[in-house]
C-alpha positions as YAML, in Angstrom:
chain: A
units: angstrom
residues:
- id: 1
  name: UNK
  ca: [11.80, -23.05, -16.75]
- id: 2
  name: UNK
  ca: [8.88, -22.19, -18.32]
- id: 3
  name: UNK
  ca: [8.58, -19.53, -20.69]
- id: 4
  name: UNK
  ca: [5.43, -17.24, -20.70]
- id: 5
  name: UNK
  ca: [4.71, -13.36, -22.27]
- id: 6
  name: UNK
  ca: [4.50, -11.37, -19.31]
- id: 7
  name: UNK
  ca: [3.24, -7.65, -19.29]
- id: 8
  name: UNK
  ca: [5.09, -5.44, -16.73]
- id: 9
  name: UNK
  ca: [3.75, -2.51, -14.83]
- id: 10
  name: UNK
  ca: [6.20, 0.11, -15.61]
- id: 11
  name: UNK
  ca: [6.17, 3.35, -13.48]
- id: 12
  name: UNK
  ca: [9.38, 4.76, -15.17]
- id: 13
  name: UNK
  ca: [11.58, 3.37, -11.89]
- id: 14
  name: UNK
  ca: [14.34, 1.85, -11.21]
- id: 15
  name: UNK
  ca: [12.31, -1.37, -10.07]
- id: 16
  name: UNK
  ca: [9.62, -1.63, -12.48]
- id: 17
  name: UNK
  ca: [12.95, -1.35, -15.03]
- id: 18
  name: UNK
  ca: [15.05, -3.94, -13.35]
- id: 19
  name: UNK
  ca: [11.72, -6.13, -13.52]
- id: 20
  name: UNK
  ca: [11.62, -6.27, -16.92]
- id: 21
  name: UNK
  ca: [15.00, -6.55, -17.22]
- id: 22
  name: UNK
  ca: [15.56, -9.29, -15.35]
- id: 23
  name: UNK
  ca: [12.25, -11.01, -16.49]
- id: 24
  name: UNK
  ca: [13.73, -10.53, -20.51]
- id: 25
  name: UNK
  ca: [17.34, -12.16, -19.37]
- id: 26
  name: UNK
  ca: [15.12, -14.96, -17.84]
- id: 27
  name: UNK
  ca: [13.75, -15.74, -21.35]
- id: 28
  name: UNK
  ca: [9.97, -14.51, -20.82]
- id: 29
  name: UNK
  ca: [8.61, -12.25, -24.13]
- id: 30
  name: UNK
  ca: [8.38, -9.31, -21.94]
- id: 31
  name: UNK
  ca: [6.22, -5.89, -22.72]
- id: 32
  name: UNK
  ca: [6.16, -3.32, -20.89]
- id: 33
  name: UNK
  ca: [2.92, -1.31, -20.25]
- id: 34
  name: UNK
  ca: [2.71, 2.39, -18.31]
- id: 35
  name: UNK
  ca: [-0.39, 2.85, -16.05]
- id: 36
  name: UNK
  ca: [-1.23, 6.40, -16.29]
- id: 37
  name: UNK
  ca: [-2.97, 7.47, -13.14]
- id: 38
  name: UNK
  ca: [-2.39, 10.96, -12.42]
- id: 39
  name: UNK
  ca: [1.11, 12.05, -11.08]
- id: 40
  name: UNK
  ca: [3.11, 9.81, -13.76]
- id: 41
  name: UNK
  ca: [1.81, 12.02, -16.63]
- id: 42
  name: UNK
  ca: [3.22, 15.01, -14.61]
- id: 43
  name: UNK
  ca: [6.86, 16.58, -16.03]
- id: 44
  name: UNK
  ca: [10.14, 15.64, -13.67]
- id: 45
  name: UNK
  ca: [12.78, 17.44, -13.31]
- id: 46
  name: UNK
  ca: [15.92, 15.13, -14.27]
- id: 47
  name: UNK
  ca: [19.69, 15.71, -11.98]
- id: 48
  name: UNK
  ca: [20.37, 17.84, -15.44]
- id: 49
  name: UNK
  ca: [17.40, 19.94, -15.13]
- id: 50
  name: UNK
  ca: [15.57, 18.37, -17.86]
- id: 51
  name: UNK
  ca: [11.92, 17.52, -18.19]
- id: 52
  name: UNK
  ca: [11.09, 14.12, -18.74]
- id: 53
  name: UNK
  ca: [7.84, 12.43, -17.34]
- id: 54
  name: UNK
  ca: [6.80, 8.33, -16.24]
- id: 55
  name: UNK
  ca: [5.69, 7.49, -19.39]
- id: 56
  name: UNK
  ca: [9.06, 8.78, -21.27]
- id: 57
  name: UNK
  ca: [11.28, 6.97, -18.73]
- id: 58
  name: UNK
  ca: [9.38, 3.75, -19.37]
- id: 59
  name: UNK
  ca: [9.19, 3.96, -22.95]
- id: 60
  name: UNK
  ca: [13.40, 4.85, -22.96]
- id: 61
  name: UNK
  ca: [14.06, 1.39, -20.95]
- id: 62
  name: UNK
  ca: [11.74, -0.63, -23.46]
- id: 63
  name: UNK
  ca: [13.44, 0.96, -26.13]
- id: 64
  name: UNK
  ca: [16.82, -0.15, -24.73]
- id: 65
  name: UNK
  ca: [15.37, -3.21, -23.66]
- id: 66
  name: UNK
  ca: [13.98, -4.02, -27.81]
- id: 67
  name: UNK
  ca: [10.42, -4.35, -26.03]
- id: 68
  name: UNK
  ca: [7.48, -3.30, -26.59]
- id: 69
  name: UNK
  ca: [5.58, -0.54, -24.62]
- id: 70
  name: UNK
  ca: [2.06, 0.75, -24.09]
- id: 71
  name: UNK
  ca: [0.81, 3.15, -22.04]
- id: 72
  name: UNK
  ca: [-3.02, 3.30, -21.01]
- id: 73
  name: UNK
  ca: [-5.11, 6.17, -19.41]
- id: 74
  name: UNK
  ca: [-6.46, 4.64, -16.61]
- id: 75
  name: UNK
  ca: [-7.22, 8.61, -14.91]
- id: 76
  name: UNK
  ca: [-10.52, 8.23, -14.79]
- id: 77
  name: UNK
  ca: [-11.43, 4.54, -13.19]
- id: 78
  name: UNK
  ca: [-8.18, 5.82, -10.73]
- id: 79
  name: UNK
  ca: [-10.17, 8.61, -9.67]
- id: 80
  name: UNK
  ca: [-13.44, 6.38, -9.28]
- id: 81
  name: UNK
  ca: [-12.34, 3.60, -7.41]
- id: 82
  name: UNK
  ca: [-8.81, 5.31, -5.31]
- id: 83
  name: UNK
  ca: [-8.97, 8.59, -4.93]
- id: 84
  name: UNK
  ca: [-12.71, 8.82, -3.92]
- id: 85
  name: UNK
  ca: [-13.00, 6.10, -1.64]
- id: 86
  name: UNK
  ca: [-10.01, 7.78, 0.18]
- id: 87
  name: UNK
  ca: [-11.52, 10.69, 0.30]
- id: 88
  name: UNK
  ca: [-14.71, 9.18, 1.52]
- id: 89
  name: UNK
  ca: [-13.44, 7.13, 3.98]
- id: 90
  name: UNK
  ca: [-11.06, 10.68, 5.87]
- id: 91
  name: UNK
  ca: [-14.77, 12.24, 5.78]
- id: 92
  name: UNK
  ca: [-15.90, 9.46, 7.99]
- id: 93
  name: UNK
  ca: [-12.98, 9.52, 10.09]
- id: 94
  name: UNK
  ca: [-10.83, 6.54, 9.22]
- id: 95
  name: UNK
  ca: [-7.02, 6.66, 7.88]
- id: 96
  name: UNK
  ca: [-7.25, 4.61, 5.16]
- id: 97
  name: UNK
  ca: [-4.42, 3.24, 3.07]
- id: 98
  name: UNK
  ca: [-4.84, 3.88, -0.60]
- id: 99
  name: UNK
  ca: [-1.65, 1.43, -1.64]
- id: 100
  name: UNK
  ca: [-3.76, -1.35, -0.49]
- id: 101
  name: UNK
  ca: [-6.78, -0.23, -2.16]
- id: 102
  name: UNK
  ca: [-4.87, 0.40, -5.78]
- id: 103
  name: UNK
  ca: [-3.29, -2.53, -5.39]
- id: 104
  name: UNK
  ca: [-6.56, -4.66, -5.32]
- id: 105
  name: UNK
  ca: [-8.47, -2.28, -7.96]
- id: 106
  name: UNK
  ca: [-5.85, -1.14, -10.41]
- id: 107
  name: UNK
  ca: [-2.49, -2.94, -10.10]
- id: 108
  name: UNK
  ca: [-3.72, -6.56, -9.49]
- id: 109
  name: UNK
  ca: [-7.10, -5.72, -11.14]
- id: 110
  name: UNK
  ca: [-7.63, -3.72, -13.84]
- id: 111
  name: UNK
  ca: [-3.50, -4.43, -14.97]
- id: 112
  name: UNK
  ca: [-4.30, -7.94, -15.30]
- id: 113
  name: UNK
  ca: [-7.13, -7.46, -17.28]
- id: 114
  name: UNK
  ca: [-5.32, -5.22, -19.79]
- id: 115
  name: UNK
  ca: [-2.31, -7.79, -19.91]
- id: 116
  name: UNK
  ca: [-4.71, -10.58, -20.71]
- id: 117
  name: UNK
  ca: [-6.14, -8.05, -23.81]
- id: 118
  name: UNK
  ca: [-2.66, -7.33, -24.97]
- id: 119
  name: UNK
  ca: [-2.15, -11.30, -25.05]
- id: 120
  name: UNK
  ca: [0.10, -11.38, -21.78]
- id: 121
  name: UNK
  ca: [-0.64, -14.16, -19.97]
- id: 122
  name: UNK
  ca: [1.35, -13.42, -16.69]
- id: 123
  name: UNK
  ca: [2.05, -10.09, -15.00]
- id: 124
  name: UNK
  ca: [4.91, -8.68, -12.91]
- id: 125
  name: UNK
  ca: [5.71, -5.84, -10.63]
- id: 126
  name: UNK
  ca: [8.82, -4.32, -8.65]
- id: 127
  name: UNK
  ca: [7.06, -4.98, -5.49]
- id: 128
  name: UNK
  ca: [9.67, -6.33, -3.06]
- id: 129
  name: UNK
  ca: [8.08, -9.78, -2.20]
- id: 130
  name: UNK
  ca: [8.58, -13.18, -2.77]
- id: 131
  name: UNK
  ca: [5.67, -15.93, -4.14]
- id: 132
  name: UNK
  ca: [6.53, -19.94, -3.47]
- id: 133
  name: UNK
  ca: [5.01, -22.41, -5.83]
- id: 134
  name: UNK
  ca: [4.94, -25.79, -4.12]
- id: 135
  name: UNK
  ca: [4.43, -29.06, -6.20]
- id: 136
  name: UNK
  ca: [0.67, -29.27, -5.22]
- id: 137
  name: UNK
  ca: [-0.13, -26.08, -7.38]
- id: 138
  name: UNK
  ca: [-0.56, -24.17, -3.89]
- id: 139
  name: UNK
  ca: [1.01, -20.20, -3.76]
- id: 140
  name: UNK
  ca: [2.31, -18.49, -0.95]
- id: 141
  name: UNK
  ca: [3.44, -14.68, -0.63]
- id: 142
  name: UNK
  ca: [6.26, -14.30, 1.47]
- id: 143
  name: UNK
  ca: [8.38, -11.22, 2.37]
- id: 144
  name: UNK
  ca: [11.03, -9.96, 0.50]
- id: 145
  name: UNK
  ca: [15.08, -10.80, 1.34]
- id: 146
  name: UNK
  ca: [15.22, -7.43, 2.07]
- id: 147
  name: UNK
  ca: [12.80, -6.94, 4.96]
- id: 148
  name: UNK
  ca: [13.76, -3.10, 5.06]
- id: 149
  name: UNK
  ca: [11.86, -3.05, 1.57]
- id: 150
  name: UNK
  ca: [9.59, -5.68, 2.21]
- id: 151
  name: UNK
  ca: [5.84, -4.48, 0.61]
- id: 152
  name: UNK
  ca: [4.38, -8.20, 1.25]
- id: 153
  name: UNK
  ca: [1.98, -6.02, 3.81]
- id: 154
  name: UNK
  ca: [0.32, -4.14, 0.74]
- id: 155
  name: UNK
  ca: [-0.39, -7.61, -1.16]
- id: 156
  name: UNK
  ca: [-2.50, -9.41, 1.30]
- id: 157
  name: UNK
  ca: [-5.65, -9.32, -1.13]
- id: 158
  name: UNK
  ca: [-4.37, -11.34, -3.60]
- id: 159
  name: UNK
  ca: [-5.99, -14.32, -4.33]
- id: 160
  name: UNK
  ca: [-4.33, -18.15, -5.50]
- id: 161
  name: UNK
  ca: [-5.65, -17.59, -8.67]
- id: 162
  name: UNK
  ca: [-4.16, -13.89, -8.73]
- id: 163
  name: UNK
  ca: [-0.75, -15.45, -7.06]
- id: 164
  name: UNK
  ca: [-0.30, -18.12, -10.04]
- id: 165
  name: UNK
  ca: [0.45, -15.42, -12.53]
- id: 166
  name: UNK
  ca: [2.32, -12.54, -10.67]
- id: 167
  name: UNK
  ca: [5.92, -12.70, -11.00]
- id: 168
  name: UNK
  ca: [7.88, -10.62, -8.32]
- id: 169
  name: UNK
  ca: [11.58, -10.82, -9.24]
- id: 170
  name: UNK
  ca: [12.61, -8.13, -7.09]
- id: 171
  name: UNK
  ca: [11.79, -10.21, -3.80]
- id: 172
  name: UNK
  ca: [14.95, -11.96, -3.70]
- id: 173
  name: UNK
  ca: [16.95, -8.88, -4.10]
- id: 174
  name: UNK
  ca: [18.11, -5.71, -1.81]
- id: 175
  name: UNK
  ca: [17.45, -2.30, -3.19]
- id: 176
  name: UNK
  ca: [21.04, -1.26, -3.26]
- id: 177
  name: UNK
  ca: [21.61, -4.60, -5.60]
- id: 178
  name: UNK
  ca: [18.56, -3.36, -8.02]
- id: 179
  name: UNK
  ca: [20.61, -0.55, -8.73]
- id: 180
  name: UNK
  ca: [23.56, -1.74, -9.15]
- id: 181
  name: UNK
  ca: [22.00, -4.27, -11.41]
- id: 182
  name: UNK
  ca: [20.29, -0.79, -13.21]
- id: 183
  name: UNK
  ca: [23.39, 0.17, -13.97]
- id: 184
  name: UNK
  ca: [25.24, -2.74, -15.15]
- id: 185
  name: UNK
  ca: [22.55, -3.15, -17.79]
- id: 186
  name: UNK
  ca: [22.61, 0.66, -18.75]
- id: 187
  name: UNK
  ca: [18.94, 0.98, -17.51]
- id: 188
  name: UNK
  ca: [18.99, 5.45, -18.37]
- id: 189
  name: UNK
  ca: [16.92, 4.97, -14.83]
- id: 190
  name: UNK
  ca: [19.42, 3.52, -12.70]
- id: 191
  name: UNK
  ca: [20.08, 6.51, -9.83]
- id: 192
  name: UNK
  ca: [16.51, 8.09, -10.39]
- id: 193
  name: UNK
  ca: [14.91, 9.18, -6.79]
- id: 194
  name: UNK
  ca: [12.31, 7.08, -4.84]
- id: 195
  name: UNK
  ca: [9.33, 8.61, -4.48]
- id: 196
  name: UNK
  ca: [8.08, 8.42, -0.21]
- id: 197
  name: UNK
  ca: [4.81, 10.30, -0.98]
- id: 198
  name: UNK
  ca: [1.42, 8.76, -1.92]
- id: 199
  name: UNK
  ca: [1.60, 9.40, -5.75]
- id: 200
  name: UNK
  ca: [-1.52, 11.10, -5.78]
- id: 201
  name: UNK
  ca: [-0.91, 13.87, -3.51]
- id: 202
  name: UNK
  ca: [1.13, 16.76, -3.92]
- id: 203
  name: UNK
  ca: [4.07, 17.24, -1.80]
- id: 204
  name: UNK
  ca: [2.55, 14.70, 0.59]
- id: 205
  name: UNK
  ca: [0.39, 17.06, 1.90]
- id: 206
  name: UNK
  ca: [-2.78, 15.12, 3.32]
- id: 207
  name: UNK
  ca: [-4.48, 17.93, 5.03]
- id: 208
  name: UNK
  ca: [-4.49, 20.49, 1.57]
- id: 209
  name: UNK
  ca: [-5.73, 17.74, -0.49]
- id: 210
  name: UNK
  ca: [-8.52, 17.23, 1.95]
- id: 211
  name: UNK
  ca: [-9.24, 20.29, 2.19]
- id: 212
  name: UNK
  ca: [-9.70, 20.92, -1.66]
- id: 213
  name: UNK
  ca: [-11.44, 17.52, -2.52]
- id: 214
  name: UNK
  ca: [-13.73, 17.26, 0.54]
- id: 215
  name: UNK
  ca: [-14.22, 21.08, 1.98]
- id: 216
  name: UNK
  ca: [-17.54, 19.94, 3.16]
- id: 217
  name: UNK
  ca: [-16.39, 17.35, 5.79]
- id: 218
  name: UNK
  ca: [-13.98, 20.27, 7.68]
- id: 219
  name: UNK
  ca: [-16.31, 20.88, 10.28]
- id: 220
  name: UNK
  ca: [-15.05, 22.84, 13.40]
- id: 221
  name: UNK
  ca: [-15.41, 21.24, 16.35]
- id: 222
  name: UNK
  ca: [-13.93, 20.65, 19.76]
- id: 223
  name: UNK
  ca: [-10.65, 18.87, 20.82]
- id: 224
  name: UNK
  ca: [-11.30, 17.31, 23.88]
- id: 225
  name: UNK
  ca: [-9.19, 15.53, 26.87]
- id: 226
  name: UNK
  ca: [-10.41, 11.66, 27.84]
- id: 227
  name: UNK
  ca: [-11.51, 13.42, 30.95]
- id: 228
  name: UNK
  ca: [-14.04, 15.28, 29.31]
- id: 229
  name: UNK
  ca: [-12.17, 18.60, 29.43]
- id: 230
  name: UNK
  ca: [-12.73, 20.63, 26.68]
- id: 231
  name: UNK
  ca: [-9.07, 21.98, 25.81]
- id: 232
  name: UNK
  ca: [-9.23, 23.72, 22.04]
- id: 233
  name: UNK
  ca: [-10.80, 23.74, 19.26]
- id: 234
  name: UNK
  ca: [-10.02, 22.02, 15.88]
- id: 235
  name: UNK
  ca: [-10.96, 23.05, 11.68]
- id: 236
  name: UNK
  ca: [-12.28, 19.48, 11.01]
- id: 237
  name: UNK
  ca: [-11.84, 15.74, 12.08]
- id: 238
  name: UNK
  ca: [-10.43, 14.50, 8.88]
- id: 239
  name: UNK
  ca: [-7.09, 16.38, 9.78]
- id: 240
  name: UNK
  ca: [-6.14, 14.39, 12.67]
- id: 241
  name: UNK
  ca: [-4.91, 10.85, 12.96]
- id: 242
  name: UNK
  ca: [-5.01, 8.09, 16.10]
- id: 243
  name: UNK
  ca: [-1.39, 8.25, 17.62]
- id: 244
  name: UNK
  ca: [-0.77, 11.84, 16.42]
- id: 245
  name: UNK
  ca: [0.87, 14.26, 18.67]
- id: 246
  name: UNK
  ca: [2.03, 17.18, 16.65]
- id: 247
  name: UNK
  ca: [0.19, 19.69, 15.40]
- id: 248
  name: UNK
  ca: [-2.90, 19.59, 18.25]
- id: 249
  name: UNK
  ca: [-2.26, 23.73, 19.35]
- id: 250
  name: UNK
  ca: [-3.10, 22.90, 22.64]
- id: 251
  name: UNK
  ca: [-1.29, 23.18, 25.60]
- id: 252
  name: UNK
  ca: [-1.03, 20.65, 28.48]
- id: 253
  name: UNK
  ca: [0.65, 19.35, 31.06]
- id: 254
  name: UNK
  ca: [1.84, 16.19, 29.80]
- id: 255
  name: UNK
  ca: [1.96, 15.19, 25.91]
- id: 256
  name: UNK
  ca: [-1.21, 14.30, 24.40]
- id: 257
  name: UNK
  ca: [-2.22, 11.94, 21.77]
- id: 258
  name: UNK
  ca: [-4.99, 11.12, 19.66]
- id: 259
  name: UNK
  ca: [-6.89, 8.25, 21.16]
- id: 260
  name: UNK
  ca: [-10.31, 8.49, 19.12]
- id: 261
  name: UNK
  ca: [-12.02, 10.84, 16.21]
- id: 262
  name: UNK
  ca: [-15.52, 11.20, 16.57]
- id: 263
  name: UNK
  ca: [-17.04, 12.35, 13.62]
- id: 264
  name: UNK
  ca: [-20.75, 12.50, 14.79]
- id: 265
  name: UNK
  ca: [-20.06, 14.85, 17.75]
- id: 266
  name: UNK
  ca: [-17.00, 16.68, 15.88]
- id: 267
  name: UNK
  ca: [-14.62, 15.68, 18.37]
- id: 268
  name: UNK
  ca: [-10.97, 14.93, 18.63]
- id: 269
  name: UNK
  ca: [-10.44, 12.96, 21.67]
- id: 270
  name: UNK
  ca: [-7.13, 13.05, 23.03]
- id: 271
  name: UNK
  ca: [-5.05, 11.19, 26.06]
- id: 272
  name: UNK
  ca: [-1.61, 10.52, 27.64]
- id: 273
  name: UNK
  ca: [0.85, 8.08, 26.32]
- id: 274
  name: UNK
  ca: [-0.98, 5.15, 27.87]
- id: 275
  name: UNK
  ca: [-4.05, 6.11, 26.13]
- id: 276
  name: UNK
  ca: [-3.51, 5.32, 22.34]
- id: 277
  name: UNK
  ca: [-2.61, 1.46, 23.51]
- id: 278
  name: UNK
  ca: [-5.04, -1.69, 22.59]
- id: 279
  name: UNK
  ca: [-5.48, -4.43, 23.36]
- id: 280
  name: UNK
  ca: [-7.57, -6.02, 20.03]
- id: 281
  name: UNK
  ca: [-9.33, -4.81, 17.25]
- id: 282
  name: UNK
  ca: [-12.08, -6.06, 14.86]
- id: 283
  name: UNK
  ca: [-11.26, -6.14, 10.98]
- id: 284
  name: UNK
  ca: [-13.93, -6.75, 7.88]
- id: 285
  name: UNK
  ca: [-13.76, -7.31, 4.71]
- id: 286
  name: UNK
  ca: [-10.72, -10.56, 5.06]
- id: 287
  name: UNK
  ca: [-8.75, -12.25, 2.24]
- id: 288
  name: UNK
  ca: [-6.97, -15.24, 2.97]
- id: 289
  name: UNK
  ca: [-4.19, -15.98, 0.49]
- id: 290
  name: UNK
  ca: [-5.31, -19.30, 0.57]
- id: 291
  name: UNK
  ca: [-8.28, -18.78, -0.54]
- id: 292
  name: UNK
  ca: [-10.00, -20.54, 2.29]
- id: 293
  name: UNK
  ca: [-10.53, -19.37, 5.48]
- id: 294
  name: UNK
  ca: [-9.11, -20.98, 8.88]
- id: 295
  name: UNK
  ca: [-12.06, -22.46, 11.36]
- id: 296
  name: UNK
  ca: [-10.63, -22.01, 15.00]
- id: 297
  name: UNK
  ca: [-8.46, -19.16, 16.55]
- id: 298
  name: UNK
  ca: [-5.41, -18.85, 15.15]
- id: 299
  name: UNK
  ca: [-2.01, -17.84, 16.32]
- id: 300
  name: UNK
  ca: [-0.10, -15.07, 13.73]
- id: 301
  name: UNK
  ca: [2.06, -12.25, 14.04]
- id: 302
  name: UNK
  ca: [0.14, -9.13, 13.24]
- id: 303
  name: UNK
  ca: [1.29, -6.17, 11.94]
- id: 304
  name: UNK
  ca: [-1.29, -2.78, 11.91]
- id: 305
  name: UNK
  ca: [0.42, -0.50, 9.72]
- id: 306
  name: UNK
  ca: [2.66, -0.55, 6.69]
- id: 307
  name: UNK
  ca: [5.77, 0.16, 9.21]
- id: 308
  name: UNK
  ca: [4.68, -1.87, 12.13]
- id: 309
  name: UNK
  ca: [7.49, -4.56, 13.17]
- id: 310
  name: UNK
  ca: [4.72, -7.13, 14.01]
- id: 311
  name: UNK
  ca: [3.10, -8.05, 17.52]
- id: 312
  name: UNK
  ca: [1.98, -11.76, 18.40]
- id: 313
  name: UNK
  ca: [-2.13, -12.11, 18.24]
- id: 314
  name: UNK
  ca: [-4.94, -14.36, 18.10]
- id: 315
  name: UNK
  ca: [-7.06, -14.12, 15.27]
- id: 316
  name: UNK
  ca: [-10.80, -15.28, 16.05]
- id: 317
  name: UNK
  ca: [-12.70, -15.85, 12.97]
- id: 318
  name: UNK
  ca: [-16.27, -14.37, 13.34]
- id: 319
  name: UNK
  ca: [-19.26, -14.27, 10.85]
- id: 320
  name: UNK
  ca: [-19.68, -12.08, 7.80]
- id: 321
  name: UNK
  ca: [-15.79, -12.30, 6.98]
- id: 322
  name: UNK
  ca: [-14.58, -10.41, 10.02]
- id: 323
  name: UNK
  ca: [-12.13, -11.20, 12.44]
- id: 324
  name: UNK
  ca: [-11.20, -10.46, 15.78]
- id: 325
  name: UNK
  ca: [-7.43, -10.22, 17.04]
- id: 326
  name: UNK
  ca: [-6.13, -10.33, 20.49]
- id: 327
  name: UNK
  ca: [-2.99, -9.26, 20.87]
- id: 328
  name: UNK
  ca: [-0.58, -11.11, 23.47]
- id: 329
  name: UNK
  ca: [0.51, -7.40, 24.39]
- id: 330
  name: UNK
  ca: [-1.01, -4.37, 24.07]
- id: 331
  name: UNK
  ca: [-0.14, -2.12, 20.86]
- id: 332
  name: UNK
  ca: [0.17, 1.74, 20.16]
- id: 333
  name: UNK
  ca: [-2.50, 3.59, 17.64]
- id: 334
  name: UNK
  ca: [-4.43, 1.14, 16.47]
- id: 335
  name: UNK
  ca: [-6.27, 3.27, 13.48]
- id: 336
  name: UNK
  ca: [-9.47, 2.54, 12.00]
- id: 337
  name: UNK
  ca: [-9.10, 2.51, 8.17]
- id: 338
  name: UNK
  ca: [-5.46, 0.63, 7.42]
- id: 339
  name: UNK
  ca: [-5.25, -2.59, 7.17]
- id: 340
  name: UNK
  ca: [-4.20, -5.24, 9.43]
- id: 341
  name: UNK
  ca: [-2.23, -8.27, 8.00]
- id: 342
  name: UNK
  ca: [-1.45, -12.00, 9.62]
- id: 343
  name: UNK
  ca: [1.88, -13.66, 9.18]
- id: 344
  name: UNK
  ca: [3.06, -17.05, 9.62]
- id: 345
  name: UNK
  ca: [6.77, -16.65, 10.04]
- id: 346
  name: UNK
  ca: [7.60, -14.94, 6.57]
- id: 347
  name: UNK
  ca: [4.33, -15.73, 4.76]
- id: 348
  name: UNK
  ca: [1.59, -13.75, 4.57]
- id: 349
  name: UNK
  ca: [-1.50, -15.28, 5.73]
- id: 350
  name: UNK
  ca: [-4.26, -12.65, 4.72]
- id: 351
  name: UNK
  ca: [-5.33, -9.44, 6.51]
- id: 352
  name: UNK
  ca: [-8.25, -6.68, 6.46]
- id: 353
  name: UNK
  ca: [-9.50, -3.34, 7.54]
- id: 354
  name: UNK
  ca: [-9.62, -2.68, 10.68]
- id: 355
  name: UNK
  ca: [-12.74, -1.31, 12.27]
...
């Protein structure tokens, strides 16, 4: 096999620390380098009450490890091209994804470009996916063994050219397996907790960080039934979500859902179960993993949402790189704002923002 220097994106984890691990055993020079964004530079509490932060746990496994490490401020380009775009797009009413968006702009972007400065000619994550390298030089991304942990749905914007130098050694492992591997090679990080929460917002806790980064798109407005009944009042569009039921403060005689946030009229329009179902949706904005894009309807499994299982479609492909799918049955909570992504089987055809 051949033998490269390979930079790794080290959060202070478990998998980013397994990565490099495993990477190192594999024969690669291996260094490890610690994106600080904004929660990683943040203390955490340790099981024994002791304060340790992202940067310190990375720089302990690289240590162990006999590799080197680097971490580089990337707060303020985070701020510019995640966290206000995320922002922007809640004040226009979509539920955007902001895993997909670092991905593309920090972890596949600007990463790359500081491995290439620190002479690293490949790159690797702890993303739980797989990439196939056939004989022709063509990549594929695949999902991961274990499908539980599968985050092949947050990579569909890589390109081929991005694909021939990522190296994703977790894919063909479960989760329980990475730690048990953590602790077989003494890895300090072996039983540290998973974070579940977007890393830049506090106690996952959408609605205060809207309200303190974007006070001026809380408008008050109406919540209103599909009928046209008025039945409450809400403090601002951005705090509601298509398919959401709790939290509405109405009262009605059936349970309600979000069906549609209009941000124009300050509405939040809301329906019976039945309601929040679709039957297609338009996306913008498509990658295709292959880099080239199909030229008749196409035939995928489609999944809308990070934890979506998948739903048969036809994907239409229509000018200005949009699409149109057509699902063979209709689906629940379509939301403007995430992403949707086409599979073949286990590969991961491309995707894009639905509209």
């Amino acid at each position: 096999m051949e033998k490269y220097k390979i930079a790794v994106a080290m959060s202070g984890g478990v998998d980013s620390s397994v990565t490099a691990t495993l990477l190192k055993e594999q024969g690669h020079e291996v260094m490890g380098i610690t994106l600080v964004l904004t929660n990683e530079s943040r203390p955490i509490m340790t099981p024994d009450g002791e304060k340790t932060s992202a940067v310190d746990d990375a720089r302990r496994v690289c240590d162990i490890l006999g590799i080197e490490h680097k971490a580089v401020d990337l707060r303020e380009k985070f701020t510019a091209d995640v966290i206000k775009p995320f922002v922007q797009q809640y004040s226009k009413g979509l539920t955007p994804n902001p895993c997909v968006l670092c991905n593309r702009q920090i972890k596949f972007g600007e990463f790359r470009r500081i491995a290439a400065d620190f002479g690293c000619s490949h790159m690797a994550t702890g993303h739980y996916a797989r990439i196939i390298r056939d004989d022709s030089g063509h990549h594929r991304l695949i999902k991961a063994v274990d499908v539980k942990k599968d985050q092949s749905y947050m990579l569909y914007q890589l390109s081929q050219e991005a694909l021939d130098t990522i190296h994703l050694p977790l894919g063909d492992y479960s989760k329980p397996q990475v730690r048990e591997m953590a602790e077989k090679f003494g890895l300090p990080v072996a039983q540290k907790k998973e974070s579940q929460e977007i890393c830049f917002i506090p106690d996952d806790d959408y609605h205060a960080f809207i309200r303190a980064h974007c006070p001026a798109c809380l408008k008050p407005g109406e919540i209103v039934h599909e009928d046209g009944q008025v039945l409450g009042r809400h403090e601002g569009v951005p705090l509601y979500t298509i398919g959401q039921r709790k939290g509405l403060g109405i009262a009605y005689s059936e349970p309600l859902f979000v069906k549609a946030l209009d941000i124009e009229r300050r509405r939040v329009v809301v329906g019976g179960a039945g309601s929040v179902f679709s039957l297609e949706l338009t996306a913008e904005g498509v990658n295709w993993t292959s880099s080239v894009s199909p030229t008749g309807p196409l035939k995928v499994t489609a999944k809308i949402r990070y934890g979506h299982a998948g739903s048969p479609a036809t994907v239409t492909i229509l000018p200005d790189n949009r699409v149109n799918v057509v699902f063979d049955e209709p689906v629940r909570a379509v939301t403007p704002g995430q992403s949707v992504v086409f599979y073949d089987g286990d590969t991961v055809l491309g995707g894009g923002i639905i509209r």
